[in-house]
MARDREN-172479 format. One record per residue: residue in one letter; x, y, z of N, C-alpha, C, O in turn. Coordinates in pm, whole numbers, plus 50000, padded with zeros to 5 digits. Example, Ala and Ser with C-alpha at 12.3 -4.5 7.8 and 13.67 -1.06 7.14 Angstrom:
2
<"A",<51319,49431,50780>,<51230,49550,50780>,<51320,49670,50780>,<51424,49668,50846>>,
<"S",<51285,49775,50708>,<51367,49894,50714>,<51290,50003,50787>,<51341,50114,50804>>,
//
This chain:
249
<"X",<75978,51236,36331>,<75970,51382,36325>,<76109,51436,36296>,<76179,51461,36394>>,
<"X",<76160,51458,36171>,<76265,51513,36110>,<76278,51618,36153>,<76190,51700,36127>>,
<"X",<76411,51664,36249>,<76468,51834,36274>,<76565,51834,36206>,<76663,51761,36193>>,
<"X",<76506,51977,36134>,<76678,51976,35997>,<76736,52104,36057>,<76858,52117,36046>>,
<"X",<76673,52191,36111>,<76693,52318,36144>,<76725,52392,36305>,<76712,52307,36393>>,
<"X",<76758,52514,36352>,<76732,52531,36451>,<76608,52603,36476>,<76549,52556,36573>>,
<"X",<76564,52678,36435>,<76448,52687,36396>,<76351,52546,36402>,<76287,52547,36507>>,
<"X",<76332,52462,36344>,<76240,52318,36371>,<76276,52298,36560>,<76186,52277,36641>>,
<"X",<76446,52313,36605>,<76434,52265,36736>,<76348,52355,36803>,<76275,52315,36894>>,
<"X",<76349,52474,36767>,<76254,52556,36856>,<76133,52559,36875>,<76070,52608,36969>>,
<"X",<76080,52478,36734>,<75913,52472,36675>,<75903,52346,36796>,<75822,52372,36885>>,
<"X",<75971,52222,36808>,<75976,52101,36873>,<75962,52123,36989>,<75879,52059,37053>>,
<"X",<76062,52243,37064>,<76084,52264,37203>,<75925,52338,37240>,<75858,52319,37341>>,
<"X",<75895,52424,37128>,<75698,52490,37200>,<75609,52384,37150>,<75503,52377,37212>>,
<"X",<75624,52290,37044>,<75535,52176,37096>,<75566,52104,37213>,<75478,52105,37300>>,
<"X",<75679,52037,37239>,<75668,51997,37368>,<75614,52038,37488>,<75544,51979,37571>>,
<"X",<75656,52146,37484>,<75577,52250,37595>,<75430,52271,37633>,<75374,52266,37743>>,
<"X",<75375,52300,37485>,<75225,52278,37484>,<75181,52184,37519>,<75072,52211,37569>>,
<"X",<75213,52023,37525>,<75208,51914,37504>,<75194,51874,37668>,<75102,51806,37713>>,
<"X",<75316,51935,37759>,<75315,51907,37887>,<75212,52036,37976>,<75180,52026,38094>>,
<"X",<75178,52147,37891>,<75101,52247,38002>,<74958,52154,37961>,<74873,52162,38050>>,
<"X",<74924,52083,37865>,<74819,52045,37807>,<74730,52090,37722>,<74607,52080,37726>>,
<"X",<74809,52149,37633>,<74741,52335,37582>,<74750,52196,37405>,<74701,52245,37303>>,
<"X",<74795,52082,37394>,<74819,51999,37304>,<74822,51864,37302>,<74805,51808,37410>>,
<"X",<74839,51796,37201>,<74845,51637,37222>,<74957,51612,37141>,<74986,51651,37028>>,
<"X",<75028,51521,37242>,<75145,51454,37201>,<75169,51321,37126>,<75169,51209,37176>>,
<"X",<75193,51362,36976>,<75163,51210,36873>,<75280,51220,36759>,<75326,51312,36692>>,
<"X",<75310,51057,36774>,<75395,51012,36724>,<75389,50952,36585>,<75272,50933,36551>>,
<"X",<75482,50916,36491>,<75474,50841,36371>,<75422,50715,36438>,<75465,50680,36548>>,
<"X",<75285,50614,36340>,<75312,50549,36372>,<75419,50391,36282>,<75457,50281,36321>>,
<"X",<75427,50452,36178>,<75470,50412,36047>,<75613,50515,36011>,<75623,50630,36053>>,
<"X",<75733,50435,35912>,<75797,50533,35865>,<75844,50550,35698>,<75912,50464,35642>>,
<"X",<75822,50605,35668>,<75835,50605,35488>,<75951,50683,35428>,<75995,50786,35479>>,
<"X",<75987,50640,35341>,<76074,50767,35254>,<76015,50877,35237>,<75941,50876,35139>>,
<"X",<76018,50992,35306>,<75925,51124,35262>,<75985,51198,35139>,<76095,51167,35092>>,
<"X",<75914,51288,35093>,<75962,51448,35026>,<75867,51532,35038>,<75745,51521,35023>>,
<"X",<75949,51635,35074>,<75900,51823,35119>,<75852,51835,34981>,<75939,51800,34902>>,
<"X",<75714,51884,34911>,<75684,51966,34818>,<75668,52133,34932>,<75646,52157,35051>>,
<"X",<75692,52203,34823>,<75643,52352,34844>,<75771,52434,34897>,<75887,52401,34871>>,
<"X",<75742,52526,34962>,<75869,52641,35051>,<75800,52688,35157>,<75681,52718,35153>>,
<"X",<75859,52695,35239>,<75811,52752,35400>,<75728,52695,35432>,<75711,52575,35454>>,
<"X",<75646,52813,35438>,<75507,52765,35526>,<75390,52713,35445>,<75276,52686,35482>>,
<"X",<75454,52706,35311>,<75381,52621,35186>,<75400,52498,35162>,<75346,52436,35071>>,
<"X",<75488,52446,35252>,<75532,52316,35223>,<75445,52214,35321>,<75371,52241,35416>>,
<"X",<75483,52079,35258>,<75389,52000,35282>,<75464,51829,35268>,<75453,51783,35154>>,
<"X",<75512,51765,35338>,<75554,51616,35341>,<75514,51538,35367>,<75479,51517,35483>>,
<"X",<75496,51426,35238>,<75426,51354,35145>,<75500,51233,35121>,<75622,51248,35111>>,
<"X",<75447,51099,35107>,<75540,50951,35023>,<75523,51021,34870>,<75424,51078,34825>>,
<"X",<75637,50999,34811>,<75642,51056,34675>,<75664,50942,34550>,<75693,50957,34431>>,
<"X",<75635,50811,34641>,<75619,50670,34561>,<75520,50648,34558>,<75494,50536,34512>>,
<"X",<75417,50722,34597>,<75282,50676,34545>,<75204,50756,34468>,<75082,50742,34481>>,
<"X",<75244,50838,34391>,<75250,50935,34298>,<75282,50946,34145>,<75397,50915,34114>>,
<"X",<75213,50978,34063>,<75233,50929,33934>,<75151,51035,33804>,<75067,51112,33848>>,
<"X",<75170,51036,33686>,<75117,51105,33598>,<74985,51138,33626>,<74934,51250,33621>>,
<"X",<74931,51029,33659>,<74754,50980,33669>,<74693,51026,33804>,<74572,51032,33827>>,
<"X",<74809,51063,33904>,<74735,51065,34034>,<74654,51209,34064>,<74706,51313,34025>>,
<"X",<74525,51213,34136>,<74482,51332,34140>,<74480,51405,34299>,<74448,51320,34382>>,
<"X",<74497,51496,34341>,<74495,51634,34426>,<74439,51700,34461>,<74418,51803,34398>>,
<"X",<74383,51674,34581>,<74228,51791,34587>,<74384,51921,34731>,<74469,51885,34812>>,
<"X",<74358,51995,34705>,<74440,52063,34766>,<74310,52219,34870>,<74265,52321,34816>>,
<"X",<74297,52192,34960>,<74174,52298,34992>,<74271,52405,35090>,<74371,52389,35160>>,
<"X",<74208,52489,35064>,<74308,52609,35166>,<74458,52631,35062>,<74558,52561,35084>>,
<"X",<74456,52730,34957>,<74505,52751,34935>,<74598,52906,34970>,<74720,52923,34968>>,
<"X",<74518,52977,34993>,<74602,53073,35034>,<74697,53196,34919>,<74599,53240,34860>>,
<"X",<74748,53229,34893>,<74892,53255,34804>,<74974,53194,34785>,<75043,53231,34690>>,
<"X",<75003,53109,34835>,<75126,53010,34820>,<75084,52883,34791>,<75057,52798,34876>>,
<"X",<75073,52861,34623>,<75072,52721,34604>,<75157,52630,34505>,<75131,52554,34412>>,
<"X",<75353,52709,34617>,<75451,52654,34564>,<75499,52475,34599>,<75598,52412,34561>>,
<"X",<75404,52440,34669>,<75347,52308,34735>,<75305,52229,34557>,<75376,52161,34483>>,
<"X",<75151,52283,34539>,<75089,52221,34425>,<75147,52237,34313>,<75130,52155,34223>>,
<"X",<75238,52362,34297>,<75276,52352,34130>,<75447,52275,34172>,<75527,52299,34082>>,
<"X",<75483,52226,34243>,<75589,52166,34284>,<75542,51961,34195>,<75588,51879,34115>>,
<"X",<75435,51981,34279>,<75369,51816,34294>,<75329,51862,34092>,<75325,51767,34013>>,
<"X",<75315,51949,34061>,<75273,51880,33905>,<75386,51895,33828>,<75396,51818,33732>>,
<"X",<75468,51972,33846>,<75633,51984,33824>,<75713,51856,33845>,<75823,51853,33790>>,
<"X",<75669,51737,33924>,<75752,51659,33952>,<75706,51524,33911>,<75774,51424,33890>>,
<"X",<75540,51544,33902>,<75480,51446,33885>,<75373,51481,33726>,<75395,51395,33641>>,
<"X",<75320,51536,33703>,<75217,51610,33578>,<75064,51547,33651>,<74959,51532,33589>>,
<"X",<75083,51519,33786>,<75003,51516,33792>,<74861,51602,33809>,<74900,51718,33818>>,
<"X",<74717,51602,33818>,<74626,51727,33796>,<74606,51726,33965>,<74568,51636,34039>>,
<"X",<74642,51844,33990>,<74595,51912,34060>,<74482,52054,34105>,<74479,52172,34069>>,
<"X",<74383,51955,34216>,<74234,52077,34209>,<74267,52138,34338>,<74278,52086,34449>>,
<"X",<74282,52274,34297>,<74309,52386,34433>,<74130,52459,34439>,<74046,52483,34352>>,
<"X",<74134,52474,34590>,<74016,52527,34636>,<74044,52651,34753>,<74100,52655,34862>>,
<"X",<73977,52744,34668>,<73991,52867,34788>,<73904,52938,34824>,<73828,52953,34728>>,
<"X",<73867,52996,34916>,<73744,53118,34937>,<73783,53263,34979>,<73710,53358,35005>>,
<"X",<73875,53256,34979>,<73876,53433,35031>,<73935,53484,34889>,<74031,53451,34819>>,
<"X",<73832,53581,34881>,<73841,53655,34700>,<73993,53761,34721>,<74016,53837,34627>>,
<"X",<74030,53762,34766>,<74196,53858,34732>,<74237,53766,34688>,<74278,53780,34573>>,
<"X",<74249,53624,34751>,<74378,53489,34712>,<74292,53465,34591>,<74347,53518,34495>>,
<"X",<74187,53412,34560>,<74127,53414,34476>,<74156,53513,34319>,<74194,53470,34210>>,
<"X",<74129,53628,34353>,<74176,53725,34224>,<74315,53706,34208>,<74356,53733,34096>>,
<"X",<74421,53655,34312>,<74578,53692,34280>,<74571,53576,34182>,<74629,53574,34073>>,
<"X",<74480,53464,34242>,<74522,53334,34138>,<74487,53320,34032>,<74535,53252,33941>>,
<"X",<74382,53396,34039>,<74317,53390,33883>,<74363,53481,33784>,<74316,53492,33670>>,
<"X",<74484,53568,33847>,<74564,53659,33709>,<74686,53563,33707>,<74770,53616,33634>>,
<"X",<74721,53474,33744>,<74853,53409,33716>,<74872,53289,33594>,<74783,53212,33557>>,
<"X",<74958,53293,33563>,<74977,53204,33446>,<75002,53088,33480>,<75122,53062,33495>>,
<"X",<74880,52953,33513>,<74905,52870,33583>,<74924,52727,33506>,<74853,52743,33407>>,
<"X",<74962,52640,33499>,<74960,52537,33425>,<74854,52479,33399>,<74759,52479,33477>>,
<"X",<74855,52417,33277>,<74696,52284,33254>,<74689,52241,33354>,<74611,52312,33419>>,
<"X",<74735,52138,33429>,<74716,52072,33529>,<74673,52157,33635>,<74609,52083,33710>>,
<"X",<74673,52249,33672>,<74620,52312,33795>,<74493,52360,33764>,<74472,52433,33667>>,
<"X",<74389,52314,33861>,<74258,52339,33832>,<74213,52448,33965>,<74239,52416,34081>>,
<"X",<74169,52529,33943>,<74111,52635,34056>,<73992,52649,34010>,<73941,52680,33902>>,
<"X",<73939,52603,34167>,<73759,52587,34226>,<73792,52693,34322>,<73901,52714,34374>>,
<"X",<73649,52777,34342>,<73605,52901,34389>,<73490,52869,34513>,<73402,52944,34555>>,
<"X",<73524,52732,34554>,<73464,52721,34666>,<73543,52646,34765>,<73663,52626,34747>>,
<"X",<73477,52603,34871>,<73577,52496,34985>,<73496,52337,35011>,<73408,52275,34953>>,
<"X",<73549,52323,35088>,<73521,52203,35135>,<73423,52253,35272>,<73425,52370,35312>>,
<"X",<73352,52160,35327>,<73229,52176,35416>,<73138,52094,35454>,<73054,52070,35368>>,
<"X",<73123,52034,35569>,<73027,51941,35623>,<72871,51936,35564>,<72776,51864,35595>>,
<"X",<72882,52033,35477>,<72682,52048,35408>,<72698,52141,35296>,<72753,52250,35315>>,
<"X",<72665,52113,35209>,<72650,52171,35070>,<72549,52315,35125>,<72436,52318,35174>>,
<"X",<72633,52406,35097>,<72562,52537,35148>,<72656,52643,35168>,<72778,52623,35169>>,
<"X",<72594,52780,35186>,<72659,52911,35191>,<72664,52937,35278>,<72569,52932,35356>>,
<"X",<72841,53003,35321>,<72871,53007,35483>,<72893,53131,35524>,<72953,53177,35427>>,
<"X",<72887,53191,35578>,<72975,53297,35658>,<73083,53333,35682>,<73075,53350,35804>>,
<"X",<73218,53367,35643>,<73368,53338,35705>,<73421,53489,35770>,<73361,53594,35796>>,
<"X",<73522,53458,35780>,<73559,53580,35862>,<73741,53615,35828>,<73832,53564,35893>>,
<"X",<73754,53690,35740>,<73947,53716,35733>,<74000,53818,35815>,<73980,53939,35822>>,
<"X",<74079,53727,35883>,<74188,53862,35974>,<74260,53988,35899>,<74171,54005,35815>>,
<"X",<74314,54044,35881>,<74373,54143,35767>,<74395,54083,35611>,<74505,54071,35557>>,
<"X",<74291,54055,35565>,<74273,53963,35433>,<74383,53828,35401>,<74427,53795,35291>>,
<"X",<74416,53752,35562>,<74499,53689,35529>,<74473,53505,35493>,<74539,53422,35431>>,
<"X",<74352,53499,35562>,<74288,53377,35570>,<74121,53350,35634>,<74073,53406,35732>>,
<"X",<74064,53262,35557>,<73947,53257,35587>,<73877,53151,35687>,<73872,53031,35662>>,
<"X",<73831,53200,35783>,<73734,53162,35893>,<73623,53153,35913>,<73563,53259,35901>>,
<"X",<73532,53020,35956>,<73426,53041,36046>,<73442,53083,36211>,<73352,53075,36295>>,
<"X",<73530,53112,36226>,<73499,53153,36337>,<73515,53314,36327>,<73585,53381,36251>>,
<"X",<73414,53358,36447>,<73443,53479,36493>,<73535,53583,36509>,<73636,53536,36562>>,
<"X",<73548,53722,36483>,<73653,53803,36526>,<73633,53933,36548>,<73604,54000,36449>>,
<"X",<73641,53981,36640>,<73642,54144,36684>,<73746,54276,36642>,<73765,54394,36669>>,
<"X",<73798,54161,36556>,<73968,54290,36540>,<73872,54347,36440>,<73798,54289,36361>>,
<"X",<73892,54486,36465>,<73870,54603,36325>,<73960,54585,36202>,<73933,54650,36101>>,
<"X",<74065,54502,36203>,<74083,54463,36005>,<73996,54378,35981>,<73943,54401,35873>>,
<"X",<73948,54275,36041>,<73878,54137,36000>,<73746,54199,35958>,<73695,54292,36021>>,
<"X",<73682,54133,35829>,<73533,54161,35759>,<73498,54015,35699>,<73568,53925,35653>>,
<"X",<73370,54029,35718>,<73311,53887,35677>,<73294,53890,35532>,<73353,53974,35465>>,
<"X",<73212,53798,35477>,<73210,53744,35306>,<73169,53605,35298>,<73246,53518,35338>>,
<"X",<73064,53576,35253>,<73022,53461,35246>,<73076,53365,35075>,<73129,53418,34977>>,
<"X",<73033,53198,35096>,<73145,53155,35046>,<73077,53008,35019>,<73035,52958,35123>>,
<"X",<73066,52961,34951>,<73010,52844,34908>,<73074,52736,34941>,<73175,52736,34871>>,
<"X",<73074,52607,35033>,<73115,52491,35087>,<73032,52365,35014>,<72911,52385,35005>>,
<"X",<73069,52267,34974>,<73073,52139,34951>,<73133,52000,35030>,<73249,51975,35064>>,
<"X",<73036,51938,35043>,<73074,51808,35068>,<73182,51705,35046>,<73171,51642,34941>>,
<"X",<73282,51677,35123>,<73366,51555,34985>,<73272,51535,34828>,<73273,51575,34712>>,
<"X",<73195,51443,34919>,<73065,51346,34860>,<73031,51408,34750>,<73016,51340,34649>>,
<"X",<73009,51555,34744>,<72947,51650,34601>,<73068,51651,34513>,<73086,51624,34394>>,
<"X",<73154,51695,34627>,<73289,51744,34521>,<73351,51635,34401>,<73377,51663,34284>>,
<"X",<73368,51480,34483>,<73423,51408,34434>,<73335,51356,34272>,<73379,51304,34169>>,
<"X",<73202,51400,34312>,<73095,51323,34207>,<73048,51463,34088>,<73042,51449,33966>>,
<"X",<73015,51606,34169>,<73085,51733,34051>,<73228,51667,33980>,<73204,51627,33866>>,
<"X",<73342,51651,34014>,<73464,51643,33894>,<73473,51538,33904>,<73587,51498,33879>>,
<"X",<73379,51436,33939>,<73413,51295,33881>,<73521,51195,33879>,<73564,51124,33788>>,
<"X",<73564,51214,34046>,<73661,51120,34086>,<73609,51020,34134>,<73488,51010,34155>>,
<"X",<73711,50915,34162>,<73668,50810,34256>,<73760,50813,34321>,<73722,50780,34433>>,
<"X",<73864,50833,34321>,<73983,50796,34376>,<74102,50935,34394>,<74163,50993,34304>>,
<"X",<74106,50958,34530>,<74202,51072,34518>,<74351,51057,34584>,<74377,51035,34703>>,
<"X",<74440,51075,34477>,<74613,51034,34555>,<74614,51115,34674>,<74618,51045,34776>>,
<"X",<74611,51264,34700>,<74661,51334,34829>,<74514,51419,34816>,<74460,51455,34711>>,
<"X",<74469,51440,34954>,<74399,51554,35000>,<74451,51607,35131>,<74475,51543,35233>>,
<"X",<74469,51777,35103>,<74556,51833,35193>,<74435,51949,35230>,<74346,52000,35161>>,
<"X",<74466,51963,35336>,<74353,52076,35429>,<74443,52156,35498>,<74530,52106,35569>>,
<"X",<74430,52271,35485>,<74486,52389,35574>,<74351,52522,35583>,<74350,52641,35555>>,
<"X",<74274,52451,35622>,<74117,52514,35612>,<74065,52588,35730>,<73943,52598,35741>>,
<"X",<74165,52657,35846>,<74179,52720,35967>,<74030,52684,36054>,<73932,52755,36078>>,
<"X",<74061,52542,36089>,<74018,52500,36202>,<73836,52422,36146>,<73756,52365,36220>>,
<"X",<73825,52445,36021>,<73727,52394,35968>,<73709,52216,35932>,<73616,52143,35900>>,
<"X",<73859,52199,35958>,<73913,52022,35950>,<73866,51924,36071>,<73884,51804,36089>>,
<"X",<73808,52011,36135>,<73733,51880,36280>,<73584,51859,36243>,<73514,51785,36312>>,
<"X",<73539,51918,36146>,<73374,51904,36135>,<73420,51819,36022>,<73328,51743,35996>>,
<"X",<73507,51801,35955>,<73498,51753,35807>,<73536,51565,35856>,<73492,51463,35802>>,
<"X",<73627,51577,35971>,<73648,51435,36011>,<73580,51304,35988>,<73632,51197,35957>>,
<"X",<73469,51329,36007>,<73327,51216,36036>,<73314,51151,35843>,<73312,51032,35813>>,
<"X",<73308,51261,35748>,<73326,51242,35605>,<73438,51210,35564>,<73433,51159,35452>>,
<"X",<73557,51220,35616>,<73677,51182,35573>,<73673,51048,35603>,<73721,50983,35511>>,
<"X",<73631,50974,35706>,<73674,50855,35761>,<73537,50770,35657>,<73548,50648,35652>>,
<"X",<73465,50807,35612>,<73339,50782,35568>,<73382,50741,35429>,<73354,50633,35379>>,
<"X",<73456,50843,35367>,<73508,50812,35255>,<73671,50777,35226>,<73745,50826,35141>>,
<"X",<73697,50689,35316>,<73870,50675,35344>,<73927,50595,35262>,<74043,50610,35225>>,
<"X",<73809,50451,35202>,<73902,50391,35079>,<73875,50492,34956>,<73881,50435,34848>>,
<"X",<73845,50644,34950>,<73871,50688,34814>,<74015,50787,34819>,<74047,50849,34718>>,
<"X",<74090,50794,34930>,<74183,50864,34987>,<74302,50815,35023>,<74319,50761,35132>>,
<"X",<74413,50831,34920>,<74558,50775,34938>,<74630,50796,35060>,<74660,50726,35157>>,
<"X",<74645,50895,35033>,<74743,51034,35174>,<74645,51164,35175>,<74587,51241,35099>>,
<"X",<74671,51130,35340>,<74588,51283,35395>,<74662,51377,35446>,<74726,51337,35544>>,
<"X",<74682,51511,35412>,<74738,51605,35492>,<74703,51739,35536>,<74683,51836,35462>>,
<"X",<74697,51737,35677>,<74566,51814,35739>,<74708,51910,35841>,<74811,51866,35890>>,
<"X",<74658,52034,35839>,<74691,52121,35973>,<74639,52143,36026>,<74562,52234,35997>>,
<"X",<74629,52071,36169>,<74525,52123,36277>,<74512,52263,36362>,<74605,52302,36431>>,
<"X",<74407,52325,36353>,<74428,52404,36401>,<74338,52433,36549>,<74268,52535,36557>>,
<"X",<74347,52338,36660>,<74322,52317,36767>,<74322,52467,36870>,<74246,52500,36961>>,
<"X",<74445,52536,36808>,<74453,52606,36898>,<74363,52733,36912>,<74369,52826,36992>>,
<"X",<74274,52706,36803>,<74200,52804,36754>,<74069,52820,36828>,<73972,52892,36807>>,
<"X",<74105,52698,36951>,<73915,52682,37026>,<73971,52637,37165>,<74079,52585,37194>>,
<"X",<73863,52676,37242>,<73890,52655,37350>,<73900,52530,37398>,<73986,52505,37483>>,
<"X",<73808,52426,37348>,<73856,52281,37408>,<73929,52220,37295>,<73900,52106,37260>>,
<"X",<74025,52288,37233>,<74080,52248,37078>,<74138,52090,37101>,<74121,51996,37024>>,
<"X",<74218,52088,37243>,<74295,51947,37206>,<74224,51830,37249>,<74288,51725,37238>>,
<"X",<74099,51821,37297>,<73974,51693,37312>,<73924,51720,37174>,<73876,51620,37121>>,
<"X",<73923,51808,37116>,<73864,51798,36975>,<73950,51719,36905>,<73910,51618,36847>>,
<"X",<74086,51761,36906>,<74229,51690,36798>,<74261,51565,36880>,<74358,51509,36828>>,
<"X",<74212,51492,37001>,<74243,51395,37026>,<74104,51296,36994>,<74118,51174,36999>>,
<"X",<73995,51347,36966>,<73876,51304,36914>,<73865,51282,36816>,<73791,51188,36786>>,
<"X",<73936,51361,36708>,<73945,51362,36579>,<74067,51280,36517>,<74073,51237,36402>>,
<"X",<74195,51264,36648>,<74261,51128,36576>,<74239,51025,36601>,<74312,50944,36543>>,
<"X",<74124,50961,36701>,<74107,50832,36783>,<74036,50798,36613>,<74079,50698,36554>>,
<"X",<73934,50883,36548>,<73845,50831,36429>,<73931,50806,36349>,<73923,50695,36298>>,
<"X",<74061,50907,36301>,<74107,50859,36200>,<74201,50774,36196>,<74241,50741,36085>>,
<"X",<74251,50728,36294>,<74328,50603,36328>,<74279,50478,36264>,<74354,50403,36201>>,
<"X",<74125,50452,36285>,<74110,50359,36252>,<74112,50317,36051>,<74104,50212,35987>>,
<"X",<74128,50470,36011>,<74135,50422,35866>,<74304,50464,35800>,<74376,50423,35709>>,
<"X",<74312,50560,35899>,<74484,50599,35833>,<74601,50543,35935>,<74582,50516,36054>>,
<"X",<74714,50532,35869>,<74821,50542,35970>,<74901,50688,35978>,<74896,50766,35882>>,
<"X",<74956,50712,36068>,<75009,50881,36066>,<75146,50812,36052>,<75174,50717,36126>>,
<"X",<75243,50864,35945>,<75388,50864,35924>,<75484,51008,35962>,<75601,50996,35998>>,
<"X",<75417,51142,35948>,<75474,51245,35976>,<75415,51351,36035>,<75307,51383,35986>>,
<"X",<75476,51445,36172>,<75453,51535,36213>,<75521,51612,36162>,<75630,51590,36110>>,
<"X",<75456,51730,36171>,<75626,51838,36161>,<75648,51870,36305>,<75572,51827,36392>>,
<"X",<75792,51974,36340>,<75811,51983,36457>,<75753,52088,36560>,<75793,52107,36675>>,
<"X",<75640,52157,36486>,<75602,52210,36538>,<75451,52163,36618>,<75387,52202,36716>>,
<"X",<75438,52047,36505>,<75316,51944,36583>,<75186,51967,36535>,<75090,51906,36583>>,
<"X",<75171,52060,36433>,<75040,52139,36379>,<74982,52054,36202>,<74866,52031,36169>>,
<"X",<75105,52025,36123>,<75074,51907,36012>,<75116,51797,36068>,<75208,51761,36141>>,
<"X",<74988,51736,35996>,<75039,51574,36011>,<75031,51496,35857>,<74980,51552,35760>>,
<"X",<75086,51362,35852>,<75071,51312,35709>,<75018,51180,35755>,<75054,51133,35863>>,
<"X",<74956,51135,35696>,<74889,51042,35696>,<74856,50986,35508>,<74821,51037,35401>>,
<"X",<74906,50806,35584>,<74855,50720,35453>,<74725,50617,35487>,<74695,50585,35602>>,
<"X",<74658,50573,35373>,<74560,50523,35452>,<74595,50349,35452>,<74652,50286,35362>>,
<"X",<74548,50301,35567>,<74612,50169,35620>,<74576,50049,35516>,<74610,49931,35529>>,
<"X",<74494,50111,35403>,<74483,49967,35288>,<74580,49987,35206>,<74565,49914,35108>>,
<"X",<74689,50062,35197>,<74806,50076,35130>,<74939,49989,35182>,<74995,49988,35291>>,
<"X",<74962,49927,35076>,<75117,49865,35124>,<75204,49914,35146>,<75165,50019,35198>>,
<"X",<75340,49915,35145>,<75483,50001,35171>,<75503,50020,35041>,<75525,50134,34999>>,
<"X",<75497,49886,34941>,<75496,49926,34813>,<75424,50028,34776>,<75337,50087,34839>>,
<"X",<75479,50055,34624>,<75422,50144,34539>,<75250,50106,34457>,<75239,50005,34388>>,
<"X",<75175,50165,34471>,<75038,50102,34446>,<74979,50092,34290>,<74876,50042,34245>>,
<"X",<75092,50163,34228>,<75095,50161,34063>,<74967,50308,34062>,<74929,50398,34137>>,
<"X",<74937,50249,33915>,<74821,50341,33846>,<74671,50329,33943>,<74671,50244,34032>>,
<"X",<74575,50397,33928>,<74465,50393,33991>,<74353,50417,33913>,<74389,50495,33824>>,
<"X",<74257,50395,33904>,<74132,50439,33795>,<74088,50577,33841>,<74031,50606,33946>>,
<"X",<74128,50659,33741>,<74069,50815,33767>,<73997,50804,33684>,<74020,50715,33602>>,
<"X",<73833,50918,33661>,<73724,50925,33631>,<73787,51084,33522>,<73865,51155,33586>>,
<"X",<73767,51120,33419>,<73820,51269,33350>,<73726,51351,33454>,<73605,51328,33465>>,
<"X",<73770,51416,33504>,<73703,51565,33581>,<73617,51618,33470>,<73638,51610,33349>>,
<"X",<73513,51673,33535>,<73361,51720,33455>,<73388,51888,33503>,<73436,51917,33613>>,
<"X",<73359,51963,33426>,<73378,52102,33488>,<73266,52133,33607>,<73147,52103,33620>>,
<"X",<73372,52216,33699>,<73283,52214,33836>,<73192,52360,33804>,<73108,52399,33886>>,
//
C-alpha cells in the first residue's frame, strides 16, 4: 500500500480506524508488482502495466465524468476500451465529446440478470440501487447485463482489465466474476461496503470467493480500491491474447 502523500497518510490513518472500530476489513497485498496510476484523482486507478498491449481489451463500468483513467490506458497502450454508464447527464456529457476510436461507450451497466432496473442519483452525481430520501436524489431506470451477455453481445473472450466503480452494485456481481475468472486478466473494483449496513461481512464474503481465483497486489490507502490479478497469470508478461472483433452492442 503505497503512501506518496499526506493526504494518502490521512486516507490510511481513517482506514485504520475503521478497520479497528470494525466499521471495515483489514487486507493486505498478497503479491507485489511493478504498478502504474492511470487517470487523476479520484479517476485514477492502479494497474500492472506489463500486461497490457495494443490488442488488450477494457470493459471499464461506472464511468462517471471522469474517464481520464480510460483515455490515459488507450493513450499509452491503443488499446480498445468499452466504457459503460447509466446515469443520462454523464451519459449526454460523453456523448458530446470528441472521443477517440478506441473508446467505445455502452448505455447500459453491468448486473446480476439481464433486465431493467431502478437506480437512484444523489444530486445527479452517481447512480444507485439503493434507496434515498434526500429531495435532490430522483430515480430513472436503466438497462443491466450480465458479464455472460456482455462478453458474447461484443464478442470477447478474453478481457485484459475490468474495473467497477458501480456504487455498491459489485457484491451481487461477485458470484459471476469468479464464474468467469479465466476470461479476466486484472480486476479493479471499489468497494463500497460502507454503503450497507452489514457492508463489511458482505466485503469479507466477497473476498474469501475471490481469493480463490485472484491474487490482490494493491490497496489504496484509503482501503476502498483494490487491484487484483488473476492467479493463472505469471509475474511475466503474458504476451498477445486472442481477442474476438467487438460486434456492435
Amino acid at each position: 500500500m503505497a503512501i506518496k502523500s499526506f493526504e494518502d497518510i490521512k486516507q490510511r490513518a481513517f482506514y485504520i480506524r475503521r478497520c479497528i472500530l470494525g466499521r471495515d476489513v483489514w487486507v493486505r497485498p498478497k503479491r507485489h508488482y511493478r504498478v502504474r496510476t492511470f487517470g487523476a484523482g479520484d479517476g485514477s486507478w492502479v494497474l500492472r502495466d506489463d500486461l497490457l498491449n495494443s490488442d488488450s481489451v477494457v470493459y471499464s463500468f461506472g464511468l462517471g465524468w471522469d474517464i481520464s483513467f480510460d483515455l490515459e490506458l488507450i493513450e499509452r497502450h491503443g488499446c480498445n476500451v468499452h466504457g459503460f454508464e447509466l446515469l443520462p447527464s454523464a451519459l449526454q456529457d460523453l456523448e458530446q465529446r470528441d472521443l477517440p476510436p478506441n473508446f467505445h461507450l455502452h448505455s447500459y451497466g453491468i448486473g446480476p440478470e439481464d433486465r431493467v432496473e431502478r437506480f437512484q442519483s444523489e444530486n445527479g452525481g452517481y447512480a444507485s440501487m439503493n434507496s434515498s430520501d434526500s429531495p435532490q436524489s430522483f430515480s430513472f431506470d436503466a438497462e443491466t447485463r450480465k458479464l455472460s451477455t456482455i462478453l458474447e453481445t461484443l464478442g470477447h473472450k478474453y478481457i485484459d482489465v475490468l474495473k467497477m466503480d458501480i456504487e455498491g452494485a459489485e457484491f451481487s456481481l461477485v458470484d459471476e466474476i469468479c464464474e468467469h475468472s479465466e476470461s479476466i486478466g486484472q480486476l479493479l473494483i471499489e468497494w463500497h461496503q460502507r454503503m450497507f449496513p452489514d457492508g463489511t461481512s458482505m466485503l469479507k464474503e466477497a473476498l474469501e470467493k475471490l481469493r480463490r481465483h485472484f491474487d490482490l497486489y494493491y490497496v489504496s490507502p484509503r482501503g476502498f480500491e483494490h487491484s487484483y490479478v488473476s492467479n493463472r497469470i505469471a509475474a511475466k508478461p503474458v504476451g498477445n491474447r486472442s481477442h474476438a472483433e467487438p460486434s456492435p452492442a
